[in-house]
C-alpha positions, 0 to 999 in steps of 0.5 A, a space after each residue: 716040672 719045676 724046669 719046665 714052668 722056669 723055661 715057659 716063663 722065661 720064653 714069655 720074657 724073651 717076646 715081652 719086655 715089660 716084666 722085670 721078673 718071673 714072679 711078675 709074669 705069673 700074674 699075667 692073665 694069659 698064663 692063669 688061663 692057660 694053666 686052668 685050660 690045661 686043666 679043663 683039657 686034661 677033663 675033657 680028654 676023660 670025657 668028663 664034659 660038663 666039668 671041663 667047660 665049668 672050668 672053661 667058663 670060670 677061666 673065662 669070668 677070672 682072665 677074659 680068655 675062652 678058650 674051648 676044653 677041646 682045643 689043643 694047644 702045644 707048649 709055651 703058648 703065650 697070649 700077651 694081654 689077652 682080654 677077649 682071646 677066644 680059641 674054639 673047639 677043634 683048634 689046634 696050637 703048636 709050641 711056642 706061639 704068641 697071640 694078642 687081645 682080641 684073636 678069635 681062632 675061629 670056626 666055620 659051619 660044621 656040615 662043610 668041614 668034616 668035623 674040623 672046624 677051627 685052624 691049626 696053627 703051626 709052631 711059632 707062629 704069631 697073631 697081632 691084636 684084633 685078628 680072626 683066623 677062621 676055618 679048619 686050615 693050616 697056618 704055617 710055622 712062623 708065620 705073622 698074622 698082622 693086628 685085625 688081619 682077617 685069614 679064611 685061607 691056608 697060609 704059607 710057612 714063614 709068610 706074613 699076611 695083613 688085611 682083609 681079607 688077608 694076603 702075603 707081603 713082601 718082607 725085607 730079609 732083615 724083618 724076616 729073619 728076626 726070631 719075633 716081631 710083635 704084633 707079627 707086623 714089622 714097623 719099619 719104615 720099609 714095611 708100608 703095605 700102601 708100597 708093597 702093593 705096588 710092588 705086587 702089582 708090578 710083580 704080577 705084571 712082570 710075571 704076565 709079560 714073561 709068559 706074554 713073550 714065552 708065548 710068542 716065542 713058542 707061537 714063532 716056532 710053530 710058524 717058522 
């Protein structure tokens, strides 16, 4: 057990510089309401309902964070800063993900989504401040949510997604292959969204002119 909170409070020092020590990290909001989610989680699992949202909404009045006793949320869960934070019922959290102020795991109408309502968000995946991901789908692992990016559909493994709505950017390998990027936005100046867009008109372009001329080859054939 000991082990255990050493490695969780370790893995938050390796995505923010801030703290000079543990015991310092144990005063971060994030971690009071993941510890008393663990709790409210535990009695909603025993069907012990109205207390584990009494615990819920006393971990939402301390720490500014609601996060449903339903949701699943895997190990070494960080919500850096954190006010603001809410996570839904049928959410569901992989290890090692990291999340701003202001997120909203959000939900959807409940009489079109077969009782999943919320996202599962895959391991290491990292969501920047402000951003609603809404809708019973996937979000890939390692995937990077950018600051007020607003996602409503399934996101690929390992893609960084910005704007609303929100849609894949092309990435340097440089920014891609780093472990963490905060804010899940690489700042580079080779990161301009502004650019990038461009450069997946020109994609798509270039795409449409190869099956233009795949097309006329084939229409060749046939007539020669």
């Amino acid at each position: 057990m000991f082990d255990t909170v050493i490695l969780y409070l370790d893995s938050i020092k390796a995505r923010d510089p801030a703290p000079r020590s543990r015991w310092e990290i144990m005063l971060y909001a994030g971690v009071h309401a993941l510890l008393l989610h663990r709790l409210a989680h535990g009695l909603y699992r025993m069907e012990f309902f109205w207390l584990a949202r009494l615990v819920g909404q006393i971990s939402r009045m301390v720490t500014g964070i609601e996060i449903h006793p339903g949701a699943k949320i895997g190990k070494r869960f960080f919500i850096d800063h954190g006010m603001g934070v809410v996570i839904g019922e049928t959410a569901e959290v992989g290890d090692d993900v990291t999340i701003y102020q202001g997120v909203t795991l959000g939900g959807v109408d409940p009489v079109n989504s077969s009782g999943k309502r919320h996202p599962t968000i895959g391991d290491g995946v990292i969501i920047g401040a402000g951003a609603q991901v809404i809708g019973g789908f996937t979000v890939g692992a390692r995937a990077r949510i950018g600051s007020n990016a607003v996602v409503t559909r399934a996101v690929a493994e390992g893609a960084t997604m910005v704007g609303i709505p929100a849609k894949p950017m092309l990435l340097d390998a440089s920014d891609y292959a780093k472990d963490f990027v905060p804010y899940g936005t690489p700042c580079s100046e080779k990161f301009d969204p502004e650019t990038q867009k461009y450069e997946l008109l020109r994609c798509e372009m270039e795409t449409l002119l190869a099956r233009i001329k795949h097309l006329e080859q084939s229409a060749d054939r046939r007539t020669g």
